[in-house]
N, CA, C and O atoms as a printed pandas DataFrame, in Angstrom:
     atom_number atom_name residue_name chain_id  residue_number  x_coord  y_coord  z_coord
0              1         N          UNK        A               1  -61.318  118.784    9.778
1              2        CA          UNK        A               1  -61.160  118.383   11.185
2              3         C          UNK        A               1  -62.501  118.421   11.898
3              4         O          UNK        A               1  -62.859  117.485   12.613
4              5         N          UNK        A               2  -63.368  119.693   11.668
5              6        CA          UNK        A               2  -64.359  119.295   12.097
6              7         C          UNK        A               2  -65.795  118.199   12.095
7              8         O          UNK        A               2  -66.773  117.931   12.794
8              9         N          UNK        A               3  -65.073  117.762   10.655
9             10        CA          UNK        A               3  -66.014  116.818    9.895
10            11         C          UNK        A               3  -65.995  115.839   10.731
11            12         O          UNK        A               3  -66.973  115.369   11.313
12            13         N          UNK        A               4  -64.432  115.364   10.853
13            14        CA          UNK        A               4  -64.083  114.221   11.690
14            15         C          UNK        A               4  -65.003  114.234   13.283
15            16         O          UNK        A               4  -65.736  113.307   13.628
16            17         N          UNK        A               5  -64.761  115.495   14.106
17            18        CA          UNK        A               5  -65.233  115.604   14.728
18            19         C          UNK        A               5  -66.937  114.913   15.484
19            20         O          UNK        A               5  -67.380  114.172   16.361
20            21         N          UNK        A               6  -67.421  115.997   14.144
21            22        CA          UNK        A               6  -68.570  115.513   14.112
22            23         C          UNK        A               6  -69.223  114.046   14.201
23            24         O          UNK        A               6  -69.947  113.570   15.075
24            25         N          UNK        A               7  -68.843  113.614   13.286
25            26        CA          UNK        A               7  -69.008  112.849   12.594
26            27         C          UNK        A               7  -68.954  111.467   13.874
27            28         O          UNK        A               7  -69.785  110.580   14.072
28            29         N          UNK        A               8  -67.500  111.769   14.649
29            30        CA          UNK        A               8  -67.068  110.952   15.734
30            31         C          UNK        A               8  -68.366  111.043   16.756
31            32         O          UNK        A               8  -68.893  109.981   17.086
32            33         N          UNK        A               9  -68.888  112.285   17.262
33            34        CA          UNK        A               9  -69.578  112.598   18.106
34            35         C          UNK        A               9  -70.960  112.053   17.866
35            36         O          UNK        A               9  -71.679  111.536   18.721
36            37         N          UNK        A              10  -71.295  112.267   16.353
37            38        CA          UNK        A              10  -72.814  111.664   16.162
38            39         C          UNK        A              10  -72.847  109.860   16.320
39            40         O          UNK        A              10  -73.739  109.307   16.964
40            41         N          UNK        A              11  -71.909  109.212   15.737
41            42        CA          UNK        A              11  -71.399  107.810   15.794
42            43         C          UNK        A              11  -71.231  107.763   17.299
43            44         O          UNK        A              11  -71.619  106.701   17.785
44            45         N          UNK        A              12  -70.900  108.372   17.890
45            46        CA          UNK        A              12  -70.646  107.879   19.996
46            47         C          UNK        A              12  -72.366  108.227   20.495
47            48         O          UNK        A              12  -73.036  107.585   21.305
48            49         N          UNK        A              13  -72.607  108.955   20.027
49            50        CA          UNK        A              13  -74.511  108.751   20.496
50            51         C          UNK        A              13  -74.805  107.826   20.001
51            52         O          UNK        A              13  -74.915  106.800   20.671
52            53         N          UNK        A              14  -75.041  107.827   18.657
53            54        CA          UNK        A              14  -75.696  106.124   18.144
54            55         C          UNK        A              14  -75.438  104.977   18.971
55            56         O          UNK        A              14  -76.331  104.262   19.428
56            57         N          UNK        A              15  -74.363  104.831   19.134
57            58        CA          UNK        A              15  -73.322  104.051   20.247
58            59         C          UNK        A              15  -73.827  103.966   21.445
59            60         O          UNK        A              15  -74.156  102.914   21.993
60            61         N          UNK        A              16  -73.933  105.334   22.015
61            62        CA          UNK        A              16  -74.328  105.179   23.578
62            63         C          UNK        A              16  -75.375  104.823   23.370
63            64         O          UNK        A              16  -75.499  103.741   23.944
64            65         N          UNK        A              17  -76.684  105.208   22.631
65            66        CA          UNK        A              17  -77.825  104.808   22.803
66            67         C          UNK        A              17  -78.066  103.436   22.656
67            68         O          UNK        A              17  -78.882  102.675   23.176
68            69         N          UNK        A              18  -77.013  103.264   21.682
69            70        CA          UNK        A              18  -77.713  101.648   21.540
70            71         C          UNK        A              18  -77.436  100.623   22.849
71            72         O          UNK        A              18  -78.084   99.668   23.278
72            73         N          UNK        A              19  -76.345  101.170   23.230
73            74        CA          UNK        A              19  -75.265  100.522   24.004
74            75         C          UNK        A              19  -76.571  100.206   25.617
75            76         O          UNK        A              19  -76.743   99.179   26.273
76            77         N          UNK        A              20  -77.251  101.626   25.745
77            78        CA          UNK        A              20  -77.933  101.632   26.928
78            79         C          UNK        A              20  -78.891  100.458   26.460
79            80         O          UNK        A              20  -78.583   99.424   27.052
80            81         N          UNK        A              21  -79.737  100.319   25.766
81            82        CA          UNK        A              21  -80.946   99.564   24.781
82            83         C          UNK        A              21  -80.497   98.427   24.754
83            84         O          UNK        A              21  -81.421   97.626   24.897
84            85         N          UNK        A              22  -79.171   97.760   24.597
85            86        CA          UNK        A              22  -78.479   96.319   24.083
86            87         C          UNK        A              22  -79.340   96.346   23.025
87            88         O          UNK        A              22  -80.010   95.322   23.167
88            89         N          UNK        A              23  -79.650   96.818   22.217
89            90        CA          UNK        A              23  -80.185   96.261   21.220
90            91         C          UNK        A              23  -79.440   95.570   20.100
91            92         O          UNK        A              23  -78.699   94.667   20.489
92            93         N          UNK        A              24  -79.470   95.803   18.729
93            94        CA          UNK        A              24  -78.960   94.380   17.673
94            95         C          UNK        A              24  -77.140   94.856   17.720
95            96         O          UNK        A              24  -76.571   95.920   17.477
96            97         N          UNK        A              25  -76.599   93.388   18.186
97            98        CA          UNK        A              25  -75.422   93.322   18.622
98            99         C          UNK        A              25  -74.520   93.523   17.639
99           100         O          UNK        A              25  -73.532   94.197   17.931
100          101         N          UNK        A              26  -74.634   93.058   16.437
101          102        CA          UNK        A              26  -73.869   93.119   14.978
102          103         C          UNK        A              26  -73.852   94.742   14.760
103          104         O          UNK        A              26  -72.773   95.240   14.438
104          105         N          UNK        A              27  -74.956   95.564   14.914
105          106        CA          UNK        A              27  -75.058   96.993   14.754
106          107         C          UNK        A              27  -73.666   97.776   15.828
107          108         O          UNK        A              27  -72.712   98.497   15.535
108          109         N          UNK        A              28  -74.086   97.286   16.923
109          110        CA          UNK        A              28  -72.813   97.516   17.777
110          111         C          UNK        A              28  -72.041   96.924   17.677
111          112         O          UNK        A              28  -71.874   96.734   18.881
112          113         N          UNK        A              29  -71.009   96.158   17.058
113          114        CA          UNK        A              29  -70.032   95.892   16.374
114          115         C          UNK        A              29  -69.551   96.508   15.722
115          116         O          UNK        A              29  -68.348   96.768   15.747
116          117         N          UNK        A              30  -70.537   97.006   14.780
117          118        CA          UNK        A              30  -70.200   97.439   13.637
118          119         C          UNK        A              30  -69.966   98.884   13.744
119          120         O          UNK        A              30  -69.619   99.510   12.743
120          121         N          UNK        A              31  -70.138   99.503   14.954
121          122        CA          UNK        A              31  -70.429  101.168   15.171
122          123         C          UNK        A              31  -68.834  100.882   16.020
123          124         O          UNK        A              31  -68.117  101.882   15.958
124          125         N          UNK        A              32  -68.352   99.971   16.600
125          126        CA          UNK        A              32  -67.094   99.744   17.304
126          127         C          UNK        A              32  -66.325   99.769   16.105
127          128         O          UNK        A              32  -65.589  100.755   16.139
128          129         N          UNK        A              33  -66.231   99.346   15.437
129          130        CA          UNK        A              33  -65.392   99.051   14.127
130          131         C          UNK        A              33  -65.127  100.298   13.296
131          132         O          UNK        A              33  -64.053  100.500   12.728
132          133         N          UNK        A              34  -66.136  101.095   13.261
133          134        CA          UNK        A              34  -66.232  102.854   12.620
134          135         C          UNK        A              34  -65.796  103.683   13.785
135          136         O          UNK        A              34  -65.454  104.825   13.478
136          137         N          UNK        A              35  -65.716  103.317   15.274
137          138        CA          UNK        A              35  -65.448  104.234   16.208
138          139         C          UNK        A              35  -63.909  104.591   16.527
139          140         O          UNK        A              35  -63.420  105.691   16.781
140          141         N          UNK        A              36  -63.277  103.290   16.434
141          142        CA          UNK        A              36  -62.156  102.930   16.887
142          143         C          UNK        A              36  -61.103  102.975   16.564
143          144         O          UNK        A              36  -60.211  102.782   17.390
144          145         N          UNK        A              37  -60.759  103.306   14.957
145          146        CA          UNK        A              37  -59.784  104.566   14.066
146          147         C          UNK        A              37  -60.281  105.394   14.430
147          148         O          UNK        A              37  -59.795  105.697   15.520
148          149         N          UNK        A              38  -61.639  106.512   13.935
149          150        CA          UNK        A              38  -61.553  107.444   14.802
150          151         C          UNK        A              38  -61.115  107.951   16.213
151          152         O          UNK        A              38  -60.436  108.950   16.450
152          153         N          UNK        A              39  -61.477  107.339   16.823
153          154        CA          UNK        A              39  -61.267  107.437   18.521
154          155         C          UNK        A              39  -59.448  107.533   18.324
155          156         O          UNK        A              39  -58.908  108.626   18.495
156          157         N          UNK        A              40  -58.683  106.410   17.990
157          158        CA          UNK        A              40  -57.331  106.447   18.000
158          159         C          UNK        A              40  -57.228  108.062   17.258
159          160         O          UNK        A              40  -57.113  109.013   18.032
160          161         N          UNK        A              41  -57.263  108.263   16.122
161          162        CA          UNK        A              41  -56.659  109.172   15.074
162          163         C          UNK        A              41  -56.970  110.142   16.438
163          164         O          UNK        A              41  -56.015  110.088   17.214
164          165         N          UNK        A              42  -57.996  110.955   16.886
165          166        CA          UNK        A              42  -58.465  111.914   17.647
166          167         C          UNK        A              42  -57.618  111.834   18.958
167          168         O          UNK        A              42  -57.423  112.943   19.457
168          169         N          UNK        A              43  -57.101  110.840   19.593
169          170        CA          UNK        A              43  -56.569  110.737   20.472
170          171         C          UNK        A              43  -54.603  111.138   20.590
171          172         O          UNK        A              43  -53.795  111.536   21.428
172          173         N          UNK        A              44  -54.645  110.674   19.046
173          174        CA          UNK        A              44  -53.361  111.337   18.756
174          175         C          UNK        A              44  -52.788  113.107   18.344
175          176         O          UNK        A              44  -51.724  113.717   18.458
176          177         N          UNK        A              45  -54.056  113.401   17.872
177          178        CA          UNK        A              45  -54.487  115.240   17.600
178          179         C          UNK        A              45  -54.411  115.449   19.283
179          180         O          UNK        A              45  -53.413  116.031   19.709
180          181         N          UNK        A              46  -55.050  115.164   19.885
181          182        CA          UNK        A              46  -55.439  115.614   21.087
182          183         C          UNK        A              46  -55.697  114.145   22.317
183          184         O          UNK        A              46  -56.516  113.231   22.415
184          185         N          UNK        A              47  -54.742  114.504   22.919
185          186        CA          UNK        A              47  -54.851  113.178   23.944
186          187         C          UNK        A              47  -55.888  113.192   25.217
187          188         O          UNK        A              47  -55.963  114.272   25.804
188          189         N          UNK        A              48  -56.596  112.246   25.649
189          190        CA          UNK        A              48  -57.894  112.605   26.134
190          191         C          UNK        A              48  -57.786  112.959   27.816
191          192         O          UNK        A              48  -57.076  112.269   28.548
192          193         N          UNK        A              49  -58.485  113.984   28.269
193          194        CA          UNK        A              49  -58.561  114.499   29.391
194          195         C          UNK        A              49  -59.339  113.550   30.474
195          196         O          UNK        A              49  -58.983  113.199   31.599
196          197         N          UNK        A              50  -60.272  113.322   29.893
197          198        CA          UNK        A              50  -61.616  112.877   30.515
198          199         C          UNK        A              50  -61.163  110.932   30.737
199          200         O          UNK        A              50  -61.879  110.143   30.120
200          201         N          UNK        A              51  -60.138  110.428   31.508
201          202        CA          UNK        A              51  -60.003  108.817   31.214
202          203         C          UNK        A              51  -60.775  108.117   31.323
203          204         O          UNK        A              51  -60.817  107.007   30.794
204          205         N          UNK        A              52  -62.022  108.872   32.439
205          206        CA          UNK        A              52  -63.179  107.918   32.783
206          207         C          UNK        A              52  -63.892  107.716   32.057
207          208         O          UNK        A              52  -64.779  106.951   32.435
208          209         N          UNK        A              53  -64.017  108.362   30.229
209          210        CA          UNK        A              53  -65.188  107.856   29.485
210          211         C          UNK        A              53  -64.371  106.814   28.903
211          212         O          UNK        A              53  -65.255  106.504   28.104
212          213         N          UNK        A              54  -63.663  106.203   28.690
213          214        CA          UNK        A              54  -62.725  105.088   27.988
214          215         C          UNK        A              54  -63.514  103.678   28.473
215          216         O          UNK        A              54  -64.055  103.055   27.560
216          217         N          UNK        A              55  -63.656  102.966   30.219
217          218        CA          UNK        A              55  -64.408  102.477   30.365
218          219         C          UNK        A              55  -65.852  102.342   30.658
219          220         O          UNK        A              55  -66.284  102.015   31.764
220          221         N          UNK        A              56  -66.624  102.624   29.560
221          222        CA          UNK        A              56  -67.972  102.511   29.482
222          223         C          UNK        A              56  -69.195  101.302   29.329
223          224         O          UNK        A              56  -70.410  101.469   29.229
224          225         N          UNK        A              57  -68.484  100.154   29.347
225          226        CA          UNK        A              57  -69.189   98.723   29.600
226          227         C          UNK        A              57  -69.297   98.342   30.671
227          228         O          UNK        A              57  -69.830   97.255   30.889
């Protein structure tokens, strides 16, 4: 569980950073695509407190 965790948390920095940068768009795709089972699976363990990080674009 914590792997998952992790793992989620280091992938949402990569994410944010790139996200601030716009940099190469396929990369952010592709970090959406690895985020977004995670994000669901985690959301079903634990349903999220915080709604305002959901819209972040």
């Amino acid at each position: 569980m914590r792997d998952i965790l992790s793992s989620f948390f280091a992938c949402k920095d990569v994410y944010m950073h790139m996200n601030i940068h716009k940099q190469n768009k396929e990369l952010r795709a592709l970090f959406e695509k690895m985020l977004q089972p995670i994000h669901r699976h985690l959301q079903n363990i634990m349903p999220c407190n915080n709604k305002g990080d959901e819209n972040h674009d």
